[in-house]
MDTraj code that builds the backbone (N, CA, C; nanometers):
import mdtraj as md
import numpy as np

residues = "UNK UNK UNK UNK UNK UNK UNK UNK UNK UNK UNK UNK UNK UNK UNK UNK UNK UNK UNK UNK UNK UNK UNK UNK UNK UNK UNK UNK UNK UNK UNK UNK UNK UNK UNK UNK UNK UNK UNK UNK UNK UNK UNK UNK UNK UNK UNK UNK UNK UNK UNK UNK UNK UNK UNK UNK UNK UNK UNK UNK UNK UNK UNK UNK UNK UNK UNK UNK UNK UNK UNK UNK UNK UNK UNK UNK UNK UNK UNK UNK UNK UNK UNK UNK UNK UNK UNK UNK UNK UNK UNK UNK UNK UNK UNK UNK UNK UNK UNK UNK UNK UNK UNK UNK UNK UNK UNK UNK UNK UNK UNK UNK UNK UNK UNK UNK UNK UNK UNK UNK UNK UNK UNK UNK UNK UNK UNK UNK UNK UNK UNK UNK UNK UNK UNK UNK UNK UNK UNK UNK UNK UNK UNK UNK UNK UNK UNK UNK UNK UNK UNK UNK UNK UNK UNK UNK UNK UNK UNK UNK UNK UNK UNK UNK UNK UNK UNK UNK UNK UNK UNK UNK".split()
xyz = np.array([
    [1.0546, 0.6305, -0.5228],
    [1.0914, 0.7397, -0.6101],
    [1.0061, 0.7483, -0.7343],
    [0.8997, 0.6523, -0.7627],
    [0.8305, 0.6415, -0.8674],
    [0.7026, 0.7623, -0.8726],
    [0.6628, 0.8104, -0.7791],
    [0.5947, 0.8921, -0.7493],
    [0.4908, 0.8852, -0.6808],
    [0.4691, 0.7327, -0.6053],
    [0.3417, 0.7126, -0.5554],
    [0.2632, 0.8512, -0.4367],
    [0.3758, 0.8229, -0.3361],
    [0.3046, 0.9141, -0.1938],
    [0.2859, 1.0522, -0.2875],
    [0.3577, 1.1535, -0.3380],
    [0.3031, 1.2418, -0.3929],
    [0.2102, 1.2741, -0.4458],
    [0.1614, 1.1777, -0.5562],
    [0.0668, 1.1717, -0.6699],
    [-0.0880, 1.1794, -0.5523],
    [-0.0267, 1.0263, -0.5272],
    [-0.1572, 1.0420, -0.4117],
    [-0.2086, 1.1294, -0.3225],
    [-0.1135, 1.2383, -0.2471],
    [-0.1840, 1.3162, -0.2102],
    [-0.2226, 1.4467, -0.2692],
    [-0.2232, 1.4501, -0.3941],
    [-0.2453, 1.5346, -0.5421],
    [-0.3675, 1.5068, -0.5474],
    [-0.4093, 1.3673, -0.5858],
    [-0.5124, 1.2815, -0.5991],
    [-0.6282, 1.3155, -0.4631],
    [-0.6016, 1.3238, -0.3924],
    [-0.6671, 1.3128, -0.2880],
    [-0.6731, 1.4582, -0.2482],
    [-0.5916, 1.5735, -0.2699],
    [-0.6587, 1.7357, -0.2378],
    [-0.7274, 1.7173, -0.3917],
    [-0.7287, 1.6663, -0.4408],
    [-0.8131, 1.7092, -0.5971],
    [-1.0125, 1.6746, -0.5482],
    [-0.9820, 1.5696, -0.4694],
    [-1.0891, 1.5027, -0.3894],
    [-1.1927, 1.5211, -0.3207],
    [-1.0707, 1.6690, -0.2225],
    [-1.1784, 1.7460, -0.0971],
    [-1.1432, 1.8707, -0.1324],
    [-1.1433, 1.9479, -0.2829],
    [-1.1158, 2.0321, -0.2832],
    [-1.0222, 2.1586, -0.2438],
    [-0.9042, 2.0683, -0.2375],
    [-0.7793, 2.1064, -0.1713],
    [-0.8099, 2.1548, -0.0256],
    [-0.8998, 2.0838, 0.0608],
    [-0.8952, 2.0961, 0.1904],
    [-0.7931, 1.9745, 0.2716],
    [-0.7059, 2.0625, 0.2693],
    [-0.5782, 1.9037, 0.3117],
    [-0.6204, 1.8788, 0.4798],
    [-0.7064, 1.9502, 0.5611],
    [-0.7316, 1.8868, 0.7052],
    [-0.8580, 1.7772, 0.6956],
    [-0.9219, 1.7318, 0.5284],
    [-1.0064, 1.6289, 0.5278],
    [-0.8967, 1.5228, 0.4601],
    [-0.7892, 1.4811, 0.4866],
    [-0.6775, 1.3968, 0.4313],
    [-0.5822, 1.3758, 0.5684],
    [-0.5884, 1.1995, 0.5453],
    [-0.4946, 1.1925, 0.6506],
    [-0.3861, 1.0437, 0.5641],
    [-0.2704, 1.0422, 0.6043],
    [-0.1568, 0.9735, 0.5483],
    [-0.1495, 0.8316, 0.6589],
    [-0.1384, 0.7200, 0.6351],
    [-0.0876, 0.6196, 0.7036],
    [-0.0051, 0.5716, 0.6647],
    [0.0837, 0.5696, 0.7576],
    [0.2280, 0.5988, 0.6669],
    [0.3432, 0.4792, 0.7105],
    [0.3619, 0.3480, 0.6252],
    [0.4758, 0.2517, 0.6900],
    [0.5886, 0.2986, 0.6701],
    [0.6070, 0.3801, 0.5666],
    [0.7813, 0.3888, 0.5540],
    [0.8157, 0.5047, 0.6464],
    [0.8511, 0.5086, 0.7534],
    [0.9388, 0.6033, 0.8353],
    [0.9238, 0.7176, 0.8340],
    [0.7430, 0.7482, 0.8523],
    [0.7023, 0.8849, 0.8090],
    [0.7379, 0.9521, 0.7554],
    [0.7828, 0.8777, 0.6353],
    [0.8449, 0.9768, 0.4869],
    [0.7611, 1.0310, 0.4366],
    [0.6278, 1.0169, 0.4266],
    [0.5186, 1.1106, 0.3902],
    [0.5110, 1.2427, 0.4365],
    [0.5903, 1.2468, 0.5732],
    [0.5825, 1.4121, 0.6798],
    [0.7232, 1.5086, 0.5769],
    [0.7653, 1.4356, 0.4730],
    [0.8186, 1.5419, 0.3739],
    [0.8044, 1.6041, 0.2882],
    [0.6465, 1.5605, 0.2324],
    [0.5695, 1.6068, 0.1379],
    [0.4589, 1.7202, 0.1745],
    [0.4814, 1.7398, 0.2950],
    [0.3688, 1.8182, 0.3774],
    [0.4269, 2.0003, 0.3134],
    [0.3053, 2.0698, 0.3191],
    [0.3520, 2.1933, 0.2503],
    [0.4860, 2.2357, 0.1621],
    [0.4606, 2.1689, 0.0597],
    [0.6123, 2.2080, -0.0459],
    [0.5489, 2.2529, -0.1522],
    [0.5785, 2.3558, -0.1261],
    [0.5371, 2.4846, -0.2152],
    [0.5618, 2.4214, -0.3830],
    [0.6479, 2.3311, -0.4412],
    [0.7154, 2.2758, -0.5590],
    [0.5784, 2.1475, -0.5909],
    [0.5385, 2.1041, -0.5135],
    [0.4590, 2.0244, -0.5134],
    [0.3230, 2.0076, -0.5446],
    [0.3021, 2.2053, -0.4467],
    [0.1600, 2.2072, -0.4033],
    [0.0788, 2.0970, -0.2984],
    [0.1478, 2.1028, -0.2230],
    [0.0722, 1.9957, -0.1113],
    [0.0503, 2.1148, 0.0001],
    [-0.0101, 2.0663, 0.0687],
    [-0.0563, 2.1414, 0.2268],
    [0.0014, 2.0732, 0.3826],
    [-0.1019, 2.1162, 0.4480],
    [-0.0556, 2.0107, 0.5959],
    [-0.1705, 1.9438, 0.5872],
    [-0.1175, 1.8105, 0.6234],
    [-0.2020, 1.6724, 0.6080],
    [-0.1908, 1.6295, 0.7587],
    [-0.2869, 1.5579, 0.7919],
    [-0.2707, 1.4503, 0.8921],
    [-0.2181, 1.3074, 0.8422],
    [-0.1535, 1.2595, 0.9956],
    [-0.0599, 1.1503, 0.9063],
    [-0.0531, 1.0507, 1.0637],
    [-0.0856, 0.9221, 1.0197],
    [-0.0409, 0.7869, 1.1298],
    [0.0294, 0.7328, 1.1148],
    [0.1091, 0.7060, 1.1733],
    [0.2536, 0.6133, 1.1076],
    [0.2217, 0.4934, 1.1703],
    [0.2772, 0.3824, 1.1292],
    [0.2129, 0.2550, 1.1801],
    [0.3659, 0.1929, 1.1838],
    [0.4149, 0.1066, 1.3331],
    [0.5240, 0.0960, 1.3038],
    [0.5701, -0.0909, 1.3018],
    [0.4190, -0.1193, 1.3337],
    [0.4354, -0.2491, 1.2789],
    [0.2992, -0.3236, 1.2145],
    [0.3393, -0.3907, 1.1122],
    [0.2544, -0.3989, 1.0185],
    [0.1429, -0.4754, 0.9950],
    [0.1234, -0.5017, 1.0986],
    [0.0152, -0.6536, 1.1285],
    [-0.1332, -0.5431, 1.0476],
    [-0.2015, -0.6870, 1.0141],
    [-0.3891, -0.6124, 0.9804],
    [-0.4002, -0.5551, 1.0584],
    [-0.3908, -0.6184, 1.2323],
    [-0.4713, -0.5515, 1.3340],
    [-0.4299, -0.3727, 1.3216],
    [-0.2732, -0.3929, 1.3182],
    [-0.2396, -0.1971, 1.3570],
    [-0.3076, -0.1435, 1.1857],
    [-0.3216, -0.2110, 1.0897],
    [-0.3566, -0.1051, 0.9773],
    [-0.5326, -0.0966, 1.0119],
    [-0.5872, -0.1310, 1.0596],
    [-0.7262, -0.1662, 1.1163],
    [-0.7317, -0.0698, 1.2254],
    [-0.6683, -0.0217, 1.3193],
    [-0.6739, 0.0201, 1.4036],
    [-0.6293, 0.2103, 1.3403],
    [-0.5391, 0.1962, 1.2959],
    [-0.5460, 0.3329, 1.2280],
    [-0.6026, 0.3783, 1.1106],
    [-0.6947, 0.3047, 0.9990],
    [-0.8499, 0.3451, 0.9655],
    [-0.9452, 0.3981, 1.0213],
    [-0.9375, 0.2691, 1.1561],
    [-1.0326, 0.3307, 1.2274],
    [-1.0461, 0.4784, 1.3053],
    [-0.9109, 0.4952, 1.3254],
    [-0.9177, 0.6294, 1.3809],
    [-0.9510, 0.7730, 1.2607],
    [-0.8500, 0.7549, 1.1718],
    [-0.9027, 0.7941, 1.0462],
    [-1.0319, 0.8636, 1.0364],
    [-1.1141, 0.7412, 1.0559],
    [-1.3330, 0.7202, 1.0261],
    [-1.3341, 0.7894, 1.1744],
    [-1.2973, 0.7962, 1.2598],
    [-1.3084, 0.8401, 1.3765],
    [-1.2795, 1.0226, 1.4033],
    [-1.2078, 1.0133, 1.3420],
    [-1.1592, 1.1631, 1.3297],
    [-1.2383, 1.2587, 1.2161],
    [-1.3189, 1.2113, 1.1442],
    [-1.3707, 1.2643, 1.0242],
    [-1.2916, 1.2734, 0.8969],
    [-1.1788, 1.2317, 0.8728],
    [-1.1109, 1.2156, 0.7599],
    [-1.1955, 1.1951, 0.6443],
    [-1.1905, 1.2296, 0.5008],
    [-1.2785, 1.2415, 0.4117],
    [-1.2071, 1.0954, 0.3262],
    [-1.0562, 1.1389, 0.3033],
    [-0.9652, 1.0507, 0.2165],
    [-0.8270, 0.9908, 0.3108],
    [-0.7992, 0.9125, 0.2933],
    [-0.6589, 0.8271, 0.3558],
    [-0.6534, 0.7524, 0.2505],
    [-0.4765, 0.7954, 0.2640],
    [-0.3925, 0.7343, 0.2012],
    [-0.2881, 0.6212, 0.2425],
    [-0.3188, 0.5082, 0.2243],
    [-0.2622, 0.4042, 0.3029],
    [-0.1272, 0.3719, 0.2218],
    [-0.0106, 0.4461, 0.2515],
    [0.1142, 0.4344, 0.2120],
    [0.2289, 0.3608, 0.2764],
    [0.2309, 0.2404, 0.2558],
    [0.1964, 0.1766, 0.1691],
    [0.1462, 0.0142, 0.2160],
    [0.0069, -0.0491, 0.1182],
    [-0.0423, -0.1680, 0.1566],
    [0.1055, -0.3229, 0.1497],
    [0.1947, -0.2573, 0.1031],
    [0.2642, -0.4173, 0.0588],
    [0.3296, -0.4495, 0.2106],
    [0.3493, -0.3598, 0.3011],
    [0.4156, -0.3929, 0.4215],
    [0.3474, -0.4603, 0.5117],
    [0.2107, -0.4298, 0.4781],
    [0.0890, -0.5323, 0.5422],
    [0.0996, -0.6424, 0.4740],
    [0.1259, -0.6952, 0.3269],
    [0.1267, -0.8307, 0.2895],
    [0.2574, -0.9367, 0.3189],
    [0.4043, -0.8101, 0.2986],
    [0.5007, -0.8488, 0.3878],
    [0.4485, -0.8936, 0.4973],
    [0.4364, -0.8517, 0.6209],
    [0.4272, -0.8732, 0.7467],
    [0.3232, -1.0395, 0.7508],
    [0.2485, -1.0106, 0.6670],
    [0.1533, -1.1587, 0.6947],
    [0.2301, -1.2606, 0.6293],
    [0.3003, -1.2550, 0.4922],
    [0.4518, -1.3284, 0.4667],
    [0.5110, -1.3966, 0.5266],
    [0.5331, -1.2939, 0.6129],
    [0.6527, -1.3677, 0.7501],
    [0.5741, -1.4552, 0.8496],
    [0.4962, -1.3502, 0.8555],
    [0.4146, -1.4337, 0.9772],
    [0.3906, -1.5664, 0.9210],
    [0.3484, -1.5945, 0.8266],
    [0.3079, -1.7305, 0.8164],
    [0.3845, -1.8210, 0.8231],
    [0.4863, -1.7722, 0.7272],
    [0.6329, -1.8738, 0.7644],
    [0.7297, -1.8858, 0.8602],
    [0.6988, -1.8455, 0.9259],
    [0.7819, -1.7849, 1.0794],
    [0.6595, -1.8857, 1.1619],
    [0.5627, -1.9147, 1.1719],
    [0.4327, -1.9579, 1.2711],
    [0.4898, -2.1332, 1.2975],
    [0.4922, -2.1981, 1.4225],
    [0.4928, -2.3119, 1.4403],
    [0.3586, -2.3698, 1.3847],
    [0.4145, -2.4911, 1.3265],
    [0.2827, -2.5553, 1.2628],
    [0.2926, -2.5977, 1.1418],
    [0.1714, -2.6480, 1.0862],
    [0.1714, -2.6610, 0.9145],
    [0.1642, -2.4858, 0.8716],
    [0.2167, -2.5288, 0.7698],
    [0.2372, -2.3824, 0.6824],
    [0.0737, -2.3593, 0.5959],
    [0.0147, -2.4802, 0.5227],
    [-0.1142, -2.4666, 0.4636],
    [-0.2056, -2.3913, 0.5875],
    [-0.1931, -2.4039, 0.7327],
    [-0.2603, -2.3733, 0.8171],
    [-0.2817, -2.2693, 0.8721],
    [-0.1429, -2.2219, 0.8757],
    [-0.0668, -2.1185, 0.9190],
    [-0.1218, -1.9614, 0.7795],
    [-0.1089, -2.0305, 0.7068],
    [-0.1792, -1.9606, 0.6276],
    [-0.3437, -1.9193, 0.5789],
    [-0.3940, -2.0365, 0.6594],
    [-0.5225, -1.9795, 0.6645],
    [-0.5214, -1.9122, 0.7852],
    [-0.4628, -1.8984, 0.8619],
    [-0.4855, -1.8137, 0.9614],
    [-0.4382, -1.6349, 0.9439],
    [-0.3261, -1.6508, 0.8698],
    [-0.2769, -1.5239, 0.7996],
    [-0.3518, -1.4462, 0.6975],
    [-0.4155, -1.5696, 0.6371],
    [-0.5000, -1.4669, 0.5190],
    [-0.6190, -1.4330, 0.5472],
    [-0.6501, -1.4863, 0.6641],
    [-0.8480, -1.4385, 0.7114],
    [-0.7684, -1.2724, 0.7957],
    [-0.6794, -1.2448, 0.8510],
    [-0.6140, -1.1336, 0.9110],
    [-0.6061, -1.0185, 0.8090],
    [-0.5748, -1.0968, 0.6965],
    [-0.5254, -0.9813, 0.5858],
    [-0.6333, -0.9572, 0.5037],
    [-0.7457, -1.0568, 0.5178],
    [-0.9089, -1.0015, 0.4587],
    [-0.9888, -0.9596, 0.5440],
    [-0.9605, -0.9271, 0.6673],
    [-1.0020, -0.8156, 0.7574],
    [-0.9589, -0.6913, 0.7386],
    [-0.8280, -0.7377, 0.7017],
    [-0.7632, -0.5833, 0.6586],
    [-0.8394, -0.5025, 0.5618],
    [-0.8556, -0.5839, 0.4632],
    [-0.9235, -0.5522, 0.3409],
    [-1.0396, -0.5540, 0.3299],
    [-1.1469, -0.5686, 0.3920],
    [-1.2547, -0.5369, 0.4180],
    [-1.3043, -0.4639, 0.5412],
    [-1.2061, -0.4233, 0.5780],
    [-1.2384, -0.2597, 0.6277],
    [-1.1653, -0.1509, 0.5723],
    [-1.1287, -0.1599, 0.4675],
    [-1.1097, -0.0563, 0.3272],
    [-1.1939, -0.0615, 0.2360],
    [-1.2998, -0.1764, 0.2297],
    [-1.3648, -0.2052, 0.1269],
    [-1.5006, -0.0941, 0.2296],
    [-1.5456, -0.1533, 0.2913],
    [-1.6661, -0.1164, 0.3842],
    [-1.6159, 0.0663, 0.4754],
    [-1.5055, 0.0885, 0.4465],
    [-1.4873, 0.2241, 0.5035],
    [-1.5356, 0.3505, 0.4743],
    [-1.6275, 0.4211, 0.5076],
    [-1.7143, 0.5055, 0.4532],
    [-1.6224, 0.6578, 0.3791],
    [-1.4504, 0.6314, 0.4325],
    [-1.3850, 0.7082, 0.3532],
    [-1.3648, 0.6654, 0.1903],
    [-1.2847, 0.7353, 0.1222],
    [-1.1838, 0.7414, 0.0245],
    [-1.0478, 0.6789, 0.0508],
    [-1.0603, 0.5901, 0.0177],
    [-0.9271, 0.5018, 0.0632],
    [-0.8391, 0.5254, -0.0860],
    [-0.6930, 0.5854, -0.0701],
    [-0.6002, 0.5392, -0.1655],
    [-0.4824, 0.4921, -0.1430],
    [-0.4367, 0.3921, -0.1650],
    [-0.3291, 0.2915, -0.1636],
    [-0.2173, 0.2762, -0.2483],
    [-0.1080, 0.2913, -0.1924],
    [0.0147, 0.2429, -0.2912],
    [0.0849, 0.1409, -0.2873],
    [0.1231, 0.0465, -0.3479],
    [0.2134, -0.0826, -0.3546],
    [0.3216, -0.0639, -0.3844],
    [0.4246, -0.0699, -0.3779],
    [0.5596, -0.1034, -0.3823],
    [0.5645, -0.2468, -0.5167],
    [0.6383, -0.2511, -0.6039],
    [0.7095, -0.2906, -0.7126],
    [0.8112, -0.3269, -0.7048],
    [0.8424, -0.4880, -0.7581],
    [0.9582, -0.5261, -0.7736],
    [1.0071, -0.5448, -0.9288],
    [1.0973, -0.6354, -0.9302],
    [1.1551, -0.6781, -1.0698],
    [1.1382, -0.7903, -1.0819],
    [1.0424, -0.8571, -1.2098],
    [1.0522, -0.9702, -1.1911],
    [1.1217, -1.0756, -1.2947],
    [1.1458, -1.1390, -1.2122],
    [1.2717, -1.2199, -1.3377],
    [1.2305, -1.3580, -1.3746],
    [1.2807, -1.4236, -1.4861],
    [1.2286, -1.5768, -1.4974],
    [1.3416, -1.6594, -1.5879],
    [1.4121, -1.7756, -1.5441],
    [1.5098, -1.8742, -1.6387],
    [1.4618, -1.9120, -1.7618],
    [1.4984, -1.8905, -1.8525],
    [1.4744, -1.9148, -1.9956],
    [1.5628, -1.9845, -2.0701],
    [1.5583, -2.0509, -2.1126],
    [1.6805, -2.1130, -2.2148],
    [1.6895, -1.9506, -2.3839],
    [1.7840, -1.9585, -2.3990],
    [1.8398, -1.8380, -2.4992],
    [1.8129, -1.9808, -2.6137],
    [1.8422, -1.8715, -2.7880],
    [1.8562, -1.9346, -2.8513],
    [1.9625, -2.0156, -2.8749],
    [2.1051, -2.0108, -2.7787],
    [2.1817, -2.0834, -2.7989],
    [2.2000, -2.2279, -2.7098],
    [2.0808, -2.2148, -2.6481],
    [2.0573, -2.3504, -2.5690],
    [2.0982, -2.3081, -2.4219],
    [2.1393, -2.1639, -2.3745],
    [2.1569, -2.1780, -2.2343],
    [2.0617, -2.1100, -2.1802],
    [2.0793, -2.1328, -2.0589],
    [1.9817, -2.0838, -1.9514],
    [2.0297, -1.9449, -1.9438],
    [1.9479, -1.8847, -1.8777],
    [2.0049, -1.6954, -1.8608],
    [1.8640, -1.6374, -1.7970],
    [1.8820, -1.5838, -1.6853],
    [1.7783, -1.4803, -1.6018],
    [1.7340, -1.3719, -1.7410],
    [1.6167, -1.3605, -1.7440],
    [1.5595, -1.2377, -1.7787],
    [1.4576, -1.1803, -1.7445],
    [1.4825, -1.0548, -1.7610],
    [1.3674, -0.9671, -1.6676],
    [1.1763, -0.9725, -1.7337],
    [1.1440, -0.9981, -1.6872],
    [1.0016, -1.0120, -1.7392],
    [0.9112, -0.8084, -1.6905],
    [0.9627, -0.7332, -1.6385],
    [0.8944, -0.6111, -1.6083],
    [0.8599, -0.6028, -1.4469],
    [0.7983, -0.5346, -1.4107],
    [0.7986, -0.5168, -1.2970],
    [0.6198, -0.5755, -1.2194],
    [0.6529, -0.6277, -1.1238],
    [0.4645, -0.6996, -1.0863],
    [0.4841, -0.6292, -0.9049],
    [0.3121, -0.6069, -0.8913],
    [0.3407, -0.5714, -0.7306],
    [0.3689, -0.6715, -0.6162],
    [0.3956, -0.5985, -0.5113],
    [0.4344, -0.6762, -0.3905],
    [0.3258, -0.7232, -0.3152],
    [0.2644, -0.7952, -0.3488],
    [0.1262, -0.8080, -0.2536],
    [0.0491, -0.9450, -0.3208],
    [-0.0760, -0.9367, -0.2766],
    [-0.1523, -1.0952, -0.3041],
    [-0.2028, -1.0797, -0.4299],
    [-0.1908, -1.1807, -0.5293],
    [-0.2564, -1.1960, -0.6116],
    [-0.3991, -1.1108, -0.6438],
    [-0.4158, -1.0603, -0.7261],
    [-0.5646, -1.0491, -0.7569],
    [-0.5996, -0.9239, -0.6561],
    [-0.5217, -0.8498, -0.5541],
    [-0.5804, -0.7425, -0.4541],
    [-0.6266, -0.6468, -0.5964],
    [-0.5467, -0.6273, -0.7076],
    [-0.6035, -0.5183, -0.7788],
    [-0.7446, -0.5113, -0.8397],
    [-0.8242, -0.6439, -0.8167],
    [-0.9502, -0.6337, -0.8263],
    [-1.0331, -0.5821, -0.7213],
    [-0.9693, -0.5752, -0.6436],
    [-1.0887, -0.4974, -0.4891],
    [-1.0565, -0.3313, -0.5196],
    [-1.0147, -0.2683, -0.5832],
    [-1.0359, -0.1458, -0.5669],
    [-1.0786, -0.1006, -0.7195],
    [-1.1321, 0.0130, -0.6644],
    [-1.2224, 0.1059, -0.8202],
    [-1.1583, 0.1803, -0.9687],
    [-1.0281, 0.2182, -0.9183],
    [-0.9502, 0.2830, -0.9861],
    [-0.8212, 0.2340, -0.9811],
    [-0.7463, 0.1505, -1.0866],
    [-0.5897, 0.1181, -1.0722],
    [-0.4969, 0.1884, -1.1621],
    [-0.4094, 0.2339, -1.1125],
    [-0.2977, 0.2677, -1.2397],
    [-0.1526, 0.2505, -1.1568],
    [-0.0273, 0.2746, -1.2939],
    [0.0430, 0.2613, -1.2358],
    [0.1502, 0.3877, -1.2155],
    [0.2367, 0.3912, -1.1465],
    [0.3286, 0.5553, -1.1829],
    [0.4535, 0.4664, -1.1735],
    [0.5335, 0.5031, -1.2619],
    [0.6672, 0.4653, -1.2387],
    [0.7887, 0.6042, -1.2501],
    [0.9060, 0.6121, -1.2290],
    [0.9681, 0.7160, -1.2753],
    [0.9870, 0.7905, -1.3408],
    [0.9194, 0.7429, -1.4690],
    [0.9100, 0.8228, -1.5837],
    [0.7372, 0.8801, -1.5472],
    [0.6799, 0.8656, -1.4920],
    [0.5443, 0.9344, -1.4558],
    [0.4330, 0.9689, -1.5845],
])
top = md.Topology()
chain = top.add_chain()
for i, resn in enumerate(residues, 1):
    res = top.add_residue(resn, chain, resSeq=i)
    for name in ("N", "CA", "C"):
        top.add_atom(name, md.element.get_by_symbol(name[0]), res)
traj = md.Trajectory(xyz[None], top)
C-alpha cells in the first residue's frame, strides 16, 4: 500500500515515453499488478505482465529472460524480496550444514542478480519493508521492544547494485 507497483510503472511509462507495450511487470504477489493496468485515476495503460509463482532465481531468471526475448524496453520486477525469501527457506529447510547450504543459496541468488545487472533492459525493482525492532533497557532499568524504523526484506548491501534508490512509503 506504500506505493511501490504504481510509482513504478509511472516511472517506467516516463521511460519509453508512455509506450506501455515497451513495459512488462513480473509480478510475485498474485498478479496484483493486473489492477493497475489502464486506470484512468492513475494514468497507467496496458502493460505486459509474468507472474512467477514460485520464487526460486531460476523462475526470476527465466522470466527476464523472456522479457529480453520479447523486446521489452523496462521490467518491473515486483517484487525482489520473495526471491530472497525463497532462498531463506531454502537454505534452512536444505539437509546438511547450514554454512554450506548457504553457499549454495547465495551463488543462486547472485545469478539472479547478475542477470539484472548484465540485462540490456531497464530493470526496476521493489522490496517489501518490515518493522524493525530492538531490546533496550529504558531509563528505568527495564527492558522494552522498540521500534528502530523500517529496513528492507532482502540481503544486506543489494541496495548497492542498483543506480537509482529511493524509498516510497504511505505518506509518498
Amino acid at each position: 500500500g506504500g506505493g511501490k507497483t504504481g510509482g513504478s510503472l509511472l516511472i517506467a511509462a516516463g521511460m519509453t515515453n508512455g509506450d506501455w507495450d515497451k513495459i512488462c511487470v513480473i509480478d510475485s504477489e498474485n498478479n496484483s499488478s493486473e489492477l493497475y493496468a489502464n486506470n484512468p485515476r492513475l494514468g497507467t495503460g496496458e502493460f505486459f505482465h509474468v507472474g512467477v509463482s514460485e520464487f526460486s532465481p531460476k523462475e526470476y531468471i527465466k522470466a527476464i529472460t523472456a522479457c529480453e526475448e520479447g523486446g521489452i524496453e523496462v521490467c518491473i520486477i515486483d517484487s525482489i524480496t520473495h526471491c530472497w525469501e525463497w532462498c531463506t527457506k531454502k537454505a534452512n529447510t536444505m539437509p546438511g550444514n547450514t554454512w554450506q547450504n548457504w553457499g549454495i543459496v547465495k551463488a543462486q541468488f547472485d545469478e539472479f542478480k547478475n542477470k539484472m545487472l548484465q540485462s540490456p533492459m531497464h530493470i526496476i525493482c521493489t522490496v517489501r519493508k518490515k518493522e524493525t525492532t530492538a531490546m533496550e533497557v529504558n531509563d528505568k532499568g527495564k527492558t522494552e521492544i522498540v521500534k528502530k524504523g523500517l529496513s528492507e526484506v532482502m540481503v544486506d548491501g543489494m541496495n548497492y547494485e542498483f543506480t537509482t534508490v529511493f524509498d516510497v512509503d504511505s505518506y509518498h
